[in-house]
Structure formats: C-alpha cells, structure tokens
PDB file of N, CA, C and O in Angstrom:
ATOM      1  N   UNK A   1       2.598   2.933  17.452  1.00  0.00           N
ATOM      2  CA  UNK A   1       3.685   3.624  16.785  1.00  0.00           C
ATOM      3  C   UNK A   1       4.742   2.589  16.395  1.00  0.00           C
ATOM      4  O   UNK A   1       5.358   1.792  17.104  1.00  0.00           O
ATOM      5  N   UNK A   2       4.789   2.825  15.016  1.00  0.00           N
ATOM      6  CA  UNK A   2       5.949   1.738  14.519  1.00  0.00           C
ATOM      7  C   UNK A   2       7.446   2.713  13.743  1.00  0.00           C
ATOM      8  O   UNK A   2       7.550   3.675  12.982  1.00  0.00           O
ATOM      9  N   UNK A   3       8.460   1.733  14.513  1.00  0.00           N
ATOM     10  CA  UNK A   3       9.718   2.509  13.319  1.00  0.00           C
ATOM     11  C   UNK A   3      10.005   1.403  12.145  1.00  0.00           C
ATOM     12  O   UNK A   3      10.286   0.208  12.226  1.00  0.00           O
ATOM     13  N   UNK A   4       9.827   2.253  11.048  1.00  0.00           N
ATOM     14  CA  UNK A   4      10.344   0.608   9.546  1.00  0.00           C
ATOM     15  C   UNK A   4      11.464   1.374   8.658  1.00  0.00           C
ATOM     16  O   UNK A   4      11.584   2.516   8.214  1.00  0.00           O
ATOM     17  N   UNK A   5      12.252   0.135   8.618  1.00  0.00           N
ATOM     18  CA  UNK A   5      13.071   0.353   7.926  1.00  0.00           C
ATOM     19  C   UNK A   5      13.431  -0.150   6.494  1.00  0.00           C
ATOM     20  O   UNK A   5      13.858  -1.282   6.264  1.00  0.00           O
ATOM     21  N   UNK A   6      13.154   1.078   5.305  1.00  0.00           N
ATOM     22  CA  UNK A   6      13.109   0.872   4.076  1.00  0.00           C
ATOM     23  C   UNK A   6      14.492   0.648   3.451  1.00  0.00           C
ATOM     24  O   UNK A   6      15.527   1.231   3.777  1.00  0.00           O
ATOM     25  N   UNK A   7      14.354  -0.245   2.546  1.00  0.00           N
ATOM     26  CA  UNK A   7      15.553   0.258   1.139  1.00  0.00           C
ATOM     27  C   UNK A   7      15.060   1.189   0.461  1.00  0.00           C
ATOM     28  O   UNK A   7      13.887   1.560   0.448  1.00  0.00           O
ATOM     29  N   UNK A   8      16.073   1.653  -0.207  1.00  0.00           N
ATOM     30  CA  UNK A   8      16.065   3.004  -1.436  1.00  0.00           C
ATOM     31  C   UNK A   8      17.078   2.588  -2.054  1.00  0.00           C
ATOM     32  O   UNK A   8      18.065   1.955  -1.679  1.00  0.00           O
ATOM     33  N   UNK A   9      16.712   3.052  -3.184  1.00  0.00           N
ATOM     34  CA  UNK A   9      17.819   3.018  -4.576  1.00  0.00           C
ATOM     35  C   UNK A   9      18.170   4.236  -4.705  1.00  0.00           C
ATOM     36  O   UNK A   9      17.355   5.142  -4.532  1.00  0.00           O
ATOM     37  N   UNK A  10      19.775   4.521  -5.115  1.00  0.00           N
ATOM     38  CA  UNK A  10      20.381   5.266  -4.976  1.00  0.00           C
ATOM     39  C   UNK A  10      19.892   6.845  -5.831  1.00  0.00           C
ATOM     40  O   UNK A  10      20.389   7.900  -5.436  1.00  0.00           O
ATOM     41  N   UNK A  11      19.078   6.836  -6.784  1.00  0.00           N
ATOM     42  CA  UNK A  11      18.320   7.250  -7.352  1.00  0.00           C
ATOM     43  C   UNK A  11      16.914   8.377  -7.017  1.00  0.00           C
ATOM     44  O   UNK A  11      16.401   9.349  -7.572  1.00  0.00           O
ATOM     45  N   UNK A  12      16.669   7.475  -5.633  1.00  0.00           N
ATOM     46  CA  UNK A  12      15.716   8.099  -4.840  1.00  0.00           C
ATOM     47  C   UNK A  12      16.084   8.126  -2.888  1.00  0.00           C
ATOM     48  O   UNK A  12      15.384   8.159  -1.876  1.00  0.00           O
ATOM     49  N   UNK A  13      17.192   8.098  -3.113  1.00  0.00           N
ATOM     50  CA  UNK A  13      18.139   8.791  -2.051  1.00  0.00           C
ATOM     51  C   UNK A  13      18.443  10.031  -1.997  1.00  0.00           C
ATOM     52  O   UNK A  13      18.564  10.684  -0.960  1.00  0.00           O
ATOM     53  N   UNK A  14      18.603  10.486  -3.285  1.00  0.00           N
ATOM     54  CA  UNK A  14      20.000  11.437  -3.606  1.00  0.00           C
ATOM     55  C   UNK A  14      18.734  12.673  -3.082  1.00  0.00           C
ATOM     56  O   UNK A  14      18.862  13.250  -2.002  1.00  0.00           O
ATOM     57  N   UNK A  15      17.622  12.934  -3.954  1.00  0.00           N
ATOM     58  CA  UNK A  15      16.649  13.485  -3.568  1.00  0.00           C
ATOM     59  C   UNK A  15      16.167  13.957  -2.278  1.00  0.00           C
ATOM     60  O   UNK A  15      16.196  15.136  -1.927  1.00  0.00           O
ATOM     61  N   UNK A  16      15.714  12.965  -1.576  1.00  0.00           N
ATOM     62  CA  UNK A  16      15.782  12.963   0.129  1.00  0.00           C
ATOM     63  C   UNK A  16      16.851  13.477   0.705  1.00  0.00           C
ATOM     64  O   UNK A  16      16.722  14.248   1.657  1.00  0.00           O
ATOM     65  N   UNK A  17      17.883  13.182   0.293  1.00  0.00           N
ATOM     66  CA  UNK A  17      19.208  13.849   1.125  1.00  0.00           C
ATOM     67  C   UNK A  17      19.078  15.254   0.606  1.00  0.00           C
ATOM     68  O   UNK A  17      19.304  16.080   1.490  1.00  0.00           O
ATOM     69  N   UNK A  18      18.786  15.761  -0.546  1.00  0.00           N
ATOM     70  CA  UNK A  18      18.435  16.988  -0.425  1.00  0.00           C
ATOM     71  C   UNK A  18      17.511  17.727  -0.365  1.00  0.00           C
ATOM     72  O   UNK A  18      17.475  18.914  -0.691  1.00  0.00           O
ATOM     73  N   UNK A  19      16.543  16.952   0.139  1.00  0.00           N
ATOM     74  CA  UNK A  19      15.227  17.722   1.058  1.00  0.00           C
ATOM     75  C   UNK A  19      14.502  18.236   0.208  1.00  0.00           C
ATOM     76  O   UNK A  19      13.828  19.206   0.555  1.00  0.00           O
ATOM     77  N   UNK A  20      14.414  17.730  -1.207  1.00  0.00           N
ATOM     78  CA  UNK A  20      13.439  18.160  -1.693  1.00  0.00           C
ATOM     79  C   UNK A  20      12.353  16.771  -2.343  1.00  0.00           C
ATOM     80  O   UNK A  20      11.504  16.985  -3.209  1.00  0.00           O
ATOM     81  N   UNK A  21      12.570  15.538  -1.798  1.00  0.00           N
ATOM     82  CA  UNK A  21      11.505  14.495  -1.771  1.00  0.00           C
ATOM     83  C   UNK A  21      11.150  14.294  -0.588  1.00  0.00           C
ATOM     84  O   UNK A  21      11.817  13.447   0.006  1.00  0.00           O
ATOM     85  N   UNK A  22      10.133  14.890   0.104  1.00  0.00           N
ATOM     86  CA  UNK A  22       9.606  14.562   1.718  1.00  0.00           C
ATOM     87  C   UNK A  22       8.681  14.011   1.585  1.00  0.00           C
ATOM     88  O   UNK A  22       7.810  14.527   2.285  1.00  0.00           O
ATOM     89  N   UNK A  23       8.154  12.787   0.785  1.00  0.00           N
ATOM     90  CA  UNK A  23       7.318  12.058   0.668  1.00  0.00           C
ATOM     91  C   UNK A  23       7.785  10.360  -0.238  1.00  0.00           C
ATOM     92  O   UNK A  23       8.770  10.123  -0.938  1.00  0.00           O
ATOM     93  N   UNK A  24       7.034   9.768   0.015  1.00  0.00           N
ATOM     94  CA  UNK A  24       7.654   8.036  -0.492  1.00  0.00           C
ATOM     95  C   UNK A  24       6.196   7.290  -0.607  1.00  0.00           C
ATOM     96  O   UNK A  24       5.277   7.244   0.211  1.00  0.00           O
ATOM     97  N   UNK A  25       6.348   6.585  -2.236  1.00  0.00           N
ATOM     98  CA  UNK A  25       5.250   5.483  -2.573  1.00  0.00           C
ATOM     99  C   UNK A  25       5.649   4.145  -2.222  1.00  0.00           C
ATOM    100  O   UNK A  25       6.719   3.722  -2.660  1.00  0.00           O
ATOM    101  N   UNK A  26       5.000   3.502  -1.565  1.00  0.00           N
ATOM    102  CA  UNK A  26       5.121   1.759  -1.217  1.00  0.00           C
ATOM    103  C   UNK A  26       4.468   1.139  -1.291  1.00  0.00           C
ATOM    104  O   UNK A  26       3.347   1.637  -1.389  1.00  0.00           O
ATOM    105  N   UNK A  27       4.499   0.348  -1.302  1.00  0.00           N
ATOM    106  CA  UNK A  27       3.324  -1.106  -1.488  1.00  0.00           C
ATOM    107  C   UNK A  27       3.315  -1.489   0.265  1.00  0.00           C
ATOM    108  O   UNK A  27       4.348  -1.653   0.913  1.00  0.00           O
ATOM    109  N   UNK A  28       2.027  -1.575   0.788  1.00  0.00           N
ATOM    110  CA  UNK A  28       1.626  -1.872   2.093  1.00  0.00           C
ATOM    111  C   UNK A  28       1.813  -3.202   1.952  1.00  0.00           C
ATOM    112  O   UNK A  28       0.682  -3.589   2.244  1.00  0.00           O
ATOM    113  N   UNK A  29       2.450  -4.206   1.707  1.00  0.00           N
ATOM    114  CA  UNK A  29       2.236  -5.915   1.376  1.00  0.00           C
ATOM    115  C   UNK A  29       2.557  -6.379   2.661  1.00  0.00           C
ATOM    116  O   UNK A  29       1.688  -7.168   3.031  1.00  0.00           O
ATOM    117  N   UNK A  30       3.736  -6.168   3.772  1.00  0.00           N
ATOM    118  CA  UNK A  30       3.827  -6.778   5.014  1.00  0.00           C
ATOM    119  C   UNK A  30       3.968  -5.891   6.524  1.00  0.00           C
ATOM    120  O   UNK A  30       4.242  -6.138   7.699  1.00  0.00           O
ATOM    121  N   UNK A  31       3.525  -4.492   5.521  1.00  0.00           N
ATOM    122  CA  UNK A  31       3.476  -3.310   7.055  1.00  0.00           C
ATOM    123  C   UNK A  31       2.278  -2.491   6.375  1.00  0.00           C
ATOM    124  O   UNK A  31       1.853  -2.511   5.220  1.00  0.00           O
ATOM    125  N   UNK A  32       1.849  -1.695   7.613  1.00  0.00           N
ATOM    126  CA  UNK A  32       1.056  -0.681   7.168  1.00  0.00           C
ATOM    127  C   UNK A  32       1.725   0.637   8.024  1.00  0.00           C
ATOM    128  O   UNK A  32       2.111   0.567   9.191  1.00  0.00           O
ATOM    129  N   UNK A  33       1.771   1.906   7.128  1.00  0.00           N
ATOM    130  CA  UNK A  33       2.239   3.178   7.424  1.00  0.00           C
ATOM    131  C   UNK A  33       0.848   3.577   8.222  1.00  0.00           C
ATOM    132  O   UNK A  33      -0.286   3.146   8.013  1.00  0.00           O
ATOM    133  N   UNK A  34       1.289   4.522   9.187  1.00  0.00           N
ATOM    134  CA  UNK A  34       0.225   5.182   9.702  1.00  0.00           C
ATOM    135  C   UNK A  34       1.069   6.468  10.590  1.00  0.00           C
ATOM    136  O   UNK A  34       2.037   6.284  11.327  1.00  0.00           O
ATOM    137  N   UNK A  35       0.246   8.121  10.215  1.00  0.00           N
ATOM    138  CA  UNK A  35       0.726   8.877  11.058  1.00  0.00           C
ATOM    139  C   UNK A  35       1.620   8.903  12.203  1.00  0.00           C
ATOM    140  O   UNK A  35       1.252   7.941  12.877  1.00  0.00           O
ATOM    141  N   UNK A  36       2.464   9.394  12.721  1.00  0.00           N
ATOM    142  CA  UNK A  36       3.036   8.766  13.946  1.00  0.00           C
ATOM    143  C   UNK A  36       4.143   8.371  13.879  1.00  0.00           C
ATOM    144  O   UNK A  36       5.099   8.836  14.500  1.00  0.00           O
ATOM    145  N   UNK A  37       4.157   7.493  13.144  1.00  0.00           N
ATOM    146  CA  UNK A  37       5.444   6.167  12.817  1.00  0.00           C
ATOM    147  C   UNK A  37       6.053   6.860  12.458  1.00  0.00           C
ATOM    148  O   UNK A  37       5.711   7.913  11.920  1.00  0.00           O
ATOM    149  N   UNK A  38       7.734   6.260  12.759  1.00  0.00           N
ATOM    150  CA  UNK A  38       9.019   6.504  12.149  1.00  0.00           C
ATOM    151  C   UNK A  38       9.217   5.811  11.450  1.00  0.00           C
ATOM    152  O   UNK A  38       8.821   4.655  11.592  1.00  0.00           O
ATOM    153  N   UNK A  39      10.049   6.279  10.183  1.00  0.00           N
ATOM    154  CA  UNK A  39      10.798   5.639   9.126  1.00  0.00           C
ATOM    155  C   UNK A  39      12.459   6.142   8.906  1.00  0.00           C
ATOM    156  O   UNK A  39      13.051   7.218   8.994  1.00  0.00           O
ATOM    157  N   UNK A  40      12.799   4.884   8.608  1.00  0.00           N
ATOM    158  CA  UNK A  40      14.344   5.698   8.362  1.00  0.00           C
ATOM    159  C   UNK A  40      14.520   4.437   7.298  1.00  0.00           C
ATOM    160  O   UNK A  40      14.042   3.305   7.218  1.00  0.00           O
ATOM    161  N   UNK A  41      15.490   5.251   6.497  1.00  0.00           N
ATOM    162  CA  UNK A  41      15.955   4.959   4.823  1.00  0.00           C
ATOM    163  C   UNK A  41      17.569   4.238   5.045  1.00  0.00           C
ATOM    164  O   UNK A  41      18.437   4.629   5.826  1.00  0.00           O
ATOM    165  N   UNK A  42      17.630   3.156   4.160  1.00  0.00           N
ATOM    166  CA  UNK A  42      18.918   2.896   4.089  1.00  0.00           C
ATOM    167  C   UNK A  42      18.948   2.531   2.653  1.00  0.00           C
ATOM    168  O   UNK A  42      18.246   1.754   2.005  1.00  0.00           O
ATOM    169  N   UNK A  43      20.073   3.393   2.282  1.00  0.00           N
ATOM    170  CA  UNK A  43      20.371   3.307   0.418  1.00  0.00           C
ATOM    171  C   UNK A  43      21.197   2.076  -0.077  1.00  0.00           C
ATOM    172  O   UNK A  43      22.368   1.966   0.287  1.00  0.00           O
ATOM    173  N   UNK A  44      20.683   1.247  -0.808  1.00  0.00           N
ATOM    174  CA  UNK A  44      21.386   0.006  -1.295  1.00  0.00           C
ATOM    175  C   UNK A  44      21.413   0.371  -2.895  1.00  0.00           C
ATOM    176  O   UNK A  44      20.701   1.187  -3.480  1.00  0.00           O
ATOM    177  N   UNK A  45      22.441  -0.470  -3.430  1.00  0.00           N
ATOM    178  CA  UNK A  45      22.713  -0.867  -4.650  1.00  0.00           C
ATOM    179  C   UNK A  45      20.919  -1.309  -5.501  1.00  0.00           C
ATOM    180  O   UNK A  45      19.881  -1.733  -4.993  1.00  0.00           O
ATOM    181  N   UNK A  46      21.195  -1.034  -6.611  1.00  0.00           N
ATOM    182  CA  UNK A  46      19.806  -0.870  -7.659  1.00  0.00           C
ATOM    183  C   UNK A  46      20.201  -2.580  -8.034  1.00  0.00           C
ATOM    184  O   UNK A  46      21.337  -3.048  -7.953  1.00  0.00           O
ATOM    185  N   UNK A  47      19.088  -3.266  -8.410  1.00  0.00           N
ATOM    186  CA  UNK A  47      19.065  -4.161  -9.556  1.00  0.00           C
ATOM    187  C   UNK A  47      19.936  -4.021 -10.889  1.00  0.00           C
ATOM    188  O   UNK A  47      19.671  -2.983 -11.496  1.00  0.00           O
ATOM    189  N   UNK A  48      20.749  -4.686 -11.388  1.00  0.00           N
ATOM    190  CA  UNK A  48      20.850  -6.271 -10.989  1.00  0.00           C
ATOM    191  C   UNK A  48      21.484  -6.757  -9.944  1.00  0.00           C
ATOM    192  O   UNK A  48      21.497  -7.961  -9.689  1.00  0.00           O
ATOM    193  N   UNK A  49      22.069  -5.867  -9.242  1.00  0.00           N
ATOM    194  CA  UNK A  49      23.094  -6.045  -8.409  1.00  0.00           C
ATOM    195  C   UNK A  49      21.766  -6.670  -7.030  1.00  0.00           C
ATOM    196  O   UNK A  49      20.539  -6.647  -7.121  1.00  0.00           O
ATOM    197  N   UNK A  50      22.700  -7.205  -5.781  1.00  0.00           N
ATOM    198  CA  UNK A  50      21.929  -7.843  -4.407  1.00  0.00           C
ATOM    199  C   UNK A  50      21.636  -6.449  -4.005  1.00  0.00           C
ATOM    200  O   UNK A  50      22.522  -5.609  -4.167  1.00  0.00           O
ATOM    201  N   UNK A  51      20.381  -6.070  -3.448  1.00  0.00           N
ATOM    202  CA  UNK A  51      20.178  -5.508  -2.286  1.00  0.00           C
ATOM    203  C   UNK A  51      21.248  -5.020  -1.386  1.00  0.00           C
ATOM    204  O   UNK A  51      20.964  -5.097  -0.191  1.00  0.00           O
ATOM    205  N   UNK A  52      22.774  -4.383  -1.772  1.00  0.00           N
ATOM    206  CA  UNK A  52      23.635  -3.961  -0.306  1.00  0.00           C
ATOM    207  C   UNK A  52      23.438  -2.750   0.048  1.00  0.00           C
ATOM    208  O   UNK A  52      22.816  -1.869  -0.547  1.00  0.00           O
ATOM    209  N   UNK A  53      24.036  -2.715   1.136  1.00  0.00           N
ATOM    210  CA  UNK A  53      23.648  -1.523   1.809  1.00  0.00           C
ATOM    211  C   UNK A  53      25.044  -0.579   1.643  1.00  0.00           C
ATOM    212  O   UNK A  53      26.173  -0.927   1.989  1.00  0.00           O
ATOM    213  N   UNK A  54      24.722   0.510   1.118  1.00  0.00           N
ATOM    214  CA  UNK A  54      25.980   1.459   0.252  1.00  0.00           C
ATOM    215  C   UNK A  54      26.808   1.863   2.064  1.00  0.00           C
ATOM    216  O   UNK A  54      27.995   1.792   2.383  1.00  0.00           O
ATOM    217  N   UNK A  55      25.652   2.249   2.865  1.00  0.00           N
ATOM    218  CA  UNK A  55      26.693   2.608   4.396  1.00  0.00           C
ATOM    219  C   UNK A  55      25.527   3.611   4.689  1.00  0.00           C
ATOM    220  O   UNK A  55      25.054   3.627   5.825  1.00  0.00           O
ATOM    221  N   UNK A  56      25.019   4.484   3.682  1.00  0.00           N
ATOM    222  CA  UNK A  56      24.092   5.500   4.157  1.00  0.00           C
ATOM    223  C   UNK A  56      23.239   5.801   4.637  1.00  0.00           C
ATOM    224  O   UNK A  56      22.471   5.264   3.839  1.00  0.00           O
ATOM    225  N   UNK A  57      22.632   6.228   5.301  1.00  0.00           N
ATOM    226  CA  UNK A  57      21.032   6.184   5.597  1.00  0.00           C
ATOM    227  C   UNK A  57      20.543   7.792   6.457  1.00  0.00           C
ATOM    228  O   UNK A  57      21.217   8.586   7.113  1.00  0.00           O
ATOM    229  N   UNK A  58      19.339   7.778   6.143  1.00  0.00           N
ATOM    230  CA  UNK A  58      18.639   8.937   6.342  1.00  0.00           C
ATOM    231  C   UNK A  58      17.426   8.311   7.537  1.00  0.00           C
ATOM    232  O   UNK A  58      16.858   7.227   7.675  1.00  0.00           O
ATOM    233  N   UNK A  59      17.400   9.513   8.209  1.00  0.00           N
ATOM    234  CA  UNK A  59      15.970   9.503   9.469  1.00  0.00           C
ATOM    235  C   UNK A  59      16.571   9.368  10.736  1.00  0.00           C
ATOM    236  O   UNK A  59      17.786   9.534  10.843  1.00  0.00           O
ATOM    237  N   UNK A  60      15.906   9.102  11.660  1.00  0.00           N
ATOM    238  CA  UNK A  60      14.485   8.236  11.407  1.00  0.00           C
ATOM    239  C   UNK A  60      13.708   9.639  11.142  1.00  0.00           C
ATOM    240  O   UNK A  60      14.127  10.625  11.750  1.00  0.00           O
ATOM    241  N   UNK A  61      12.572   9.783  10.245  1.00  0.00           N
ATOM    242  CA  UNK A  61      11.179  10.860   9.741  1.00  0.00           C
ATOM    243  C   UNK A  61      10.514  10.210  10.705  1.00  0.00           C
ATOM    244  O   UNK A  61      10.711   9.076  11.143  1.00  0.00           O
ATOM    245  N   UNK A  62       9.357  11.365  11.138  1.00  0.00           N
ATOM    246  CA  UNK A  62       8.313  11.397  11.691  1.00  0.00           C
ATOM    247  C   UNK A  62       7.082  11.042  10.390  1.00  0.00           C
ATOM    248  O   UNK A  62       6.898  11.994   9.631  1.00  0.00           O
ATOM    249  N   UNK A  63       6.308   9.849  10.114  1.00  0.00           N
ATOM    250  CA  UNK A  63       5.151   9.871   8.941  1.00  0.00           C
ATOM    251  C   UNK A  63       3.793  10.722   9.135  1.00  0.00           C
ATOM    252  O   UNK A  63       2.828  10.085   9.558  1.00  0.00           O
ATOM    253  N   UNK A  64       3.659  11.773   8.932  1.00  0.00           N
ATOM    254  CA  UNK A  64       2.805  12.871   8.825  1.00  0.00           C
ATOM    255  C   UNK A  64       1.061  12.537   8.104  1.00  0.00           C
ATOM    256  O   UNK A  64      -0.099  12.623   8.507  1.00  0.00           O
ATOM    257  N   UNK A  65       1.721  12.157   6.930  1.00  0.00           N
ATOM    258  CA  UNK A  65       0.159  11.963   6.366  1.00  0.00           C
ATOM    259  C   UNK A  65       0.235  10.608   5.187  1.00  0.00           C
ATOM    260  O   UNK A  65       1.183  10.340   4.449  1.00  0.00           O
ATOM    261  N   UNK A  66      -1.104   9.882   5.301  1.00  0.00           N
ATOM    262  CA  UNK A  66      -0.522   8.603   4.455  1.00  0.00           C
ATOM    263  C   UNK A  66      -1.999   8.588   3.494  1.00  0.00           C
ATOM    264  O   UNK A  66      -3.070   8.514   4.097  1.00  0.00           O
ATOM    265  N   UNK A  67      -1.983   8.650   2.196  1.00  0.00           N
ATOM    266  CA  UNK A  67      -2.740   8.862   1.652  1.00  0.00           C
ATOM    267  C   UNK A  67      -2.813   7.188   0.594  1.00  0.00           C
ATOM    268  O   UNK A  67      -1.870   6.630   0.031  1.00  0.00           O
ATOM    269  N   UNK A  68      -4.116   6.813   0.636  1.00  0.00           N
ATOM    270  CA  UNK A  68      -4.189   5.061   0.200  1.00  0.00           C
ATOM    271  C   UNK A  68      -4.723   5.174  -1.185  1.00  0.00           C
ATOM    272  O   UNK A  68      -5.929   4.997  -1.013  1.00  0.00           O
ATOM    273  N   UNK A  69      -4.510   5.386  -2.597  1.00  0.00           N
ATOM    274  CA  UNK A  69      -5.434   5.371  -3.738  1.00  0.00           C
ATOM    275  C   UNK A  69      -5.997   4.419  -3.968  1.00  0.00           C
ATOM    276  O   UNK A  69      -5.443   3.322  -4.040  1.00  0.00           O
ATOM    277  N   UNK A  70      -7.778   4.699  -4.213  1.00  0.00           N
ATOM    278  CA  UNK A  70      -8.821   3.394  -4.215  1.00  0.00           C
ATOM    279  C   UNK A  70      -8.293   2.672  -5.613  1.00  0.00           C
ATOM    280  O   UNK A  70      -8.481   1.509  -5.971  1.00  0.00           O
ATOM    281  N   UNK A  71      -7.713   3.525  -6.155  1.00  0.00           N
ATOM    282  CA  UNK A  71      -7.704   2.490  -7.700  1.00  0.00           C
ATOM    283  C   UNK A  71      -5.923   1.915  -7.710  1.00  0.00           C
ATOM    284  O   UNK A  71      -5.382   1.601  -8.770  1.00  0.00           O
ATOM    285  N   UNK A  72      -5.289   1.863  -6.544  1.00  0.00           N
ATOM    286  CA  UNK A  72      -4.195   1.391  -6.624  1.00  0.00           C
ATOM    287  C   UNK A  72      -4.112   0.303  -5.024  1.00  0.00           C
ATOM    288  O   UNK A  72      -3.376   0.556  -4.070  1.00  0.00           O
ATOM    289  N   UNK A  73      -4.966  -0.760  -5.107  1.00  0.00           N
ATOM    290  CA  UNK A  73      -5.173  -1.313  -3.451  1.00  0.00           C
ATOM    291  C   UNK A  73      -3.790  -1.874  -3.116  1.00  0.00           C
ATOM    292  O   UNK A  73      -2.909  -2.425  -3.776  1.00  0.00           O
ATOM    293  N   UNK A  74      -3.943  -1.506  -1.788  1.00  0.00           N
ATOM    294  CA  UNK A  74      -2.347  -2.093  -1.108  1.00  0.00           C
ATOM    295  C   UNK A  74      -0.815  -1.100  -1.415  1.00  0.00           C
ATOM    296  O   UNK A  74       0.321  -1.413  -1.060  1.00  0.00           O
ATOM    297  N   UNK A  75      -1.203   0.064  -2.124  1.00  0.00           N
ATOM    298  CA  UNK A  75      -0.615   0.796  -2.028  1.00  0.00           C
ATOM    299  C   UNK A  75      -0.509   2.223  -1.020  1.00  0.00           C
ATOM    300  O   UNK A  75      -1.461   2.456  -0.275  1.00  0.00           O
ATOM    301  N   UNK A  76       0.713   3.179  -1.035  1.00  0.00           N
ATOM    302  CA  UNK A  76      -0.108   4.432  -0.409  1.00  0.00           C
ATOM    303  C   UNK A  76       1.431   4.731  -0.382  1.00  0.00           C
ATOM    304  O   UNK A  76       2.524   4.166  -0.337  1.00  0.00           O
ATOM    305  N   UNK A  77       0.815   6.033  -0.439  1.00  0.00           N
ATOM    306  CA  UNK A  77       1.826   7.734  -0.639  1.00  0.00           C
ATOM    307  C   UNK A  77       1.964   7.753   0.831  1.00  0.00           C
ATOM    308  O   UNK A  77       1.206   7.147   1.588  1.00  0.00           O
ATOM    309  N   UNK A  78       3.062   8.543   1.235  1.00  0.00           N
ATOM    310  CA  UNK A  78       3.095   9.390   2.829  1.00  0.00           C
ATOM    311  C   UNK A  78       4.357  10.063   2.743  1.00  0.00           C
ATOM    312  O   UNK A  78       5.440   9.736   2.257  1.00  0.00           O
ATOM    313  N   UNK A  79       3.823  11.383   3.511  1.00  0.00           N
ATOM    314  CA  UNK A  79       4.806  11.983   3.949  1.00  0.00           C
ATOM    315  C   UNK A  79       5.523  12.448   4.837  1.00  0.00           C
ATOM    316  O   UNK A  79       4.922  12.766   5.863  1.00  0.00           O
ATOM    317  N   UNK A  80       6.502  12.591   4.819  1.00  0.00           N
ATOM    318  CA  UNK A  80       7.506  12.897   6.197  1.00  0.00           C
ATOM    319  C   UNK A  80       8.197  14.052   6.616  1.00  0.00           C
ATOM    320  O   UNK A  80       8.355  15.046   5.907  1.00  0.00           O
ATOM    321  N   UNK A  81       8.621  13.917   7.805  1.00  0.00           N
ATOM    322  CA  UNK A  81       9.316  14.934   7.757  1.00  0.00           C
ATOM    323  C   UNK A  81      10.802  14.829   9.172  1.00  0.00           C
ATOM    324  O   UNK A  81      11.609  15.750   9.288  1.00  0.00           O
TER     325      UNK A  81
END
C-alpha cells in the first residue's frame, strides 16, 4: 500500500472538489497505482508559470480500480474515492 502525492492544475481541481471527477489519467513513469493505495491532490499553478502549490489540496482517496490501456503503454486511468 502506497500514499502518492500528485499535482493538479487548477482546471482539474475545481472538478474533484466538486465530486463530480472521481477518477484521474497518469502516466505510470516513476510509480505504479494499484487498488488500495492512497492518493491525495495538491493544486499548483498551470504552465508557464513553476509548479506552486496554490495552498489546496484534496484526499487522501482510497484507489479503487486502475485500468492500464494496451494501446497507451505506461499509462492508466483509476478511480477513487
């Protein structure tokens, strides 16, 4: 069981905070999601701007189901709750 902690753009915050995005696409490149795991969100500033962290954050979610598409490798959907 792992807890990870994502950025979000403010864009796909706003959503989550209102409970109607209970799911998130990522690129698996230096973690892998798996059932079980916690995630919790912290909302930063979008490009061009640095990576800051606005103050907000959501979770920690419980990751429910993580679905991997064969024609998208190193990626995968999951959802939370």
């Amino acid at each position: 069981m792992t807890h990870h902690h994502l950025k979000i753009w403010p864009e796909y915050f706003l959503p989550k905070l209102a409970g109607v995005k209970p799911w998130e696409w990522r690129k698996e490149d230096d973690k892998k999601f798996a059932p079980g795991d916690f995630v919790t969100f912290t909302e930063v500033e979008p490009p061009p701007a640095e990576p800051t962290p606005t103050g907000r954050t959501l979770g920690p979610f419980a990751i429910l189901y993580v679905f991997r598409p064969l024609e998208r490798p190193g990626y995968c959907i999951f959802t939370h709750s």
